[in-house]
N, C-alpha and C positions, 0 to 999 in steps of 0.2 A: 481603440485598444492600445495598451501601452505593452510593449515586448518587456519580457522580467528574464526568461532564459531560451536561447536557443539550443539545436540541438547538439552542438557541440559543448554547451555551460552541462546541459540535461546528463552527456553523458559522463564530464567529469564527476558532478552530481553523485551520480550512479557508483563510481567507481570508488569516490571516497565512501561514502556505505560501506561497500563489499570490502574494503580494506578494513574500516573500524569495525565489520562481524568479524573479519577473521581473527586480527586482534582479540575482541571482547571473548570468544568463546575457545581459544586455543587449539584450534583444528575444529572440521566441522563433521564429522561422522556423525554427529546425534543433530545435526540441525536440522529444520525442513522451512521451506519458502509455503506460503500463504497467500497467492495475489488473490485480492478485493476485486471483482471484476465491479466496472468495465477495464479502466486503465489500468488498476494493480494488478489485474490479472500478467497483463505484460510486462509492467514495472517488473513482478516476481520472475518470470524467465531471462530478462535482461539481466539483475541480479543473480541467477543459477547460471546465466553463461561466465559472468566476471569473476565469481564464485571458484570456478571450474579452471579457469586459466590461473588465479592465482595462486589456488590450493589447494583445495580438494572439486569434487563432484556434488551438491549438494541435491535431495529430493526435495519437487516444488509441486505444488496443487493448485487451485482455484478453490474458493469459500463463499458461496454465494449466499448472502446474508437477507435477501430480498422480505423472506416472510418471518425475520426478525425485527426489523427494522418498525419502529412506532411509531412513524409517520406512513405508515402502508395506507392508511382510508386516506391521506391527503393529496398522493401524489397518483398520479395516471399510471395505471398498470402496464406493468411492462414482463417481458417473457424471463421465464426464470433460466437464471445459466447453473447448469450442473455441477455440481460440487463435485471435483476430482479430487482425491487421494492420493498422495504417495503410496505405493508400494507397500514400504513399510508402516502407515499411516501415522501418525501423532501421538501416540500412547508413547508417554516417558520423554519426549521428544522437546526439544529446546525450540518450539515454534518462531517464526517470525512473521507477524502479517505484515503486507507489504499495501500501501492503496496509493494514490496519486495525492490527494490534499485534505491535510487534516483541519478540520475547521471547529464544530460543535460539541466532536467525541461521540454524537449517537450514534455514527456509523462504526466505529468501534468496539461500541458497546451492543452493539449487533452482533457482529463479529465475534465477539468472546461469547456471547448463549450461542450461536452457530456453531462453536467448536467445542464449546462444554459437550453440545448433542454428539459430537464425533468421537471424545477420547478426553483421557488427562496427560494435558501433556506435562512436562516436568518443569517449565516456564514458557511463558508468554512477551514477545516483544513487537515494538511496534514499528518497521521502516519506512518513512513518508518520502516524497519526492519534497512538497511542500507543507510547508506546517505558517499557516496564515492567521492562526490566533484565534481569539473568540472564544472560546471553553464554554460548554455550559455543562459537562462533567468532569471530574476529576481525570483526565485521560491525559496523557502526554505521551510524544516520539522517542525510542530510544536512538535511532537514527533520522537526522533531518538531512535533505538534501539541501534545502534553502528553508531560511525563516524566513515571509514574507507577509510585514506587519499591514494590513487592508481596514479598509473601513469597511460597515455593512453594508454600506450602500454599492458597495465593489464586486465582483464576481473574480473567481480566479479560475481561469480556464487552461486544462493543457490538454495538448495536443499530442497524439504520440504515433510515430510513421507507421503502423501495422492495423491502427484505427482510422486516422485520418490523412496518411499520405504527407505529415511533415511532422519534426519535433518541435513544440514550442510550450513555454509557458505565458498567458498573460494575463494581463489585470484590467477588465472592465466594468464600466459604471452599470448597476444591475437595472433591467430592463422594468419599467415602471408596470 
């Protein structure tokens, strides 16, 4: 495995984000965070703490996209994580979903009929840790932490210390 970011790159990463949402949206009272469980789900509190220190308080959720996703009969079932809410939920709301690695866009586009079912919000954006290429829909980051150009044959794995006990990103060759 080749080391791409550790957790001190991960967490400036992070922080330029939180600076270019605040920038982009001029204070954040209508925002809300979205993490993509497994890792976005933390990605998104990380970002609602940096959020918080630099400007305002922001409300964050969890979006568990599991029984939207169109690869459900291919892959091995796994337990569904609950979709938490903000308070004030999504409706009117300058969403931000938030996941660890953008790759295909079907996880994405999961994601957007997942929250169509919750609310309308008043727009949709999308904050990645990594964004590693590949498209096979029209989807793109409005926040990248790292662009991280891979071949297929590559897996990009991160790491995050509240799941596995360190921060890292890396890049391995995918498992035959």
């Amino acid at each position: 495995m080749s080391l791409i970011l550790d957790g001190t790159e991960i967490s400036r990463a992070l922080k330029r984000i939180a600076h270019e949402i605040v920038e982009h949206h001029h204070g954040l009272n209508s925002v809300v965070l979205m993490g993509i469980p497994t890792r976005g789900k933390y990605l998104a509190e990380r970002l609602a703490a940096m959020l918080a220190s630099i400007e305002a308080p922001v409300e964050h959720g969890t979006l568990d996209i599991t029984m939207h996703r169109d690869d459900i009969r291919l892959r091995p079932p796994r337990a569904l994580v609950p979709t938490l809410l903000p308070v004030g939920g999504i409706e009117g709301k300058s969403v931000i979903l938030v996941d660890d690695v953008l790759f295909s866009g079907r996880t994405i586009r999961a994601a957007l009929d997942a929250l169509g079912e919750l609310g309308r919000p008043a727009s949709v954006q999308l904050a990645v840790l990594v964004d590693r290429g590949h498209r096979e829909l029209p989807i793109r980051a409005d926040y990248v932490g790292k662009n991280i150009p891979t071949s297929l044959k590559e897996s990009v794995k991160v790491s995050l210390i509240e799941i596995d006990g360190i921060d890292s990103v890396e890049i391995a060759p995918v498992s035959p």
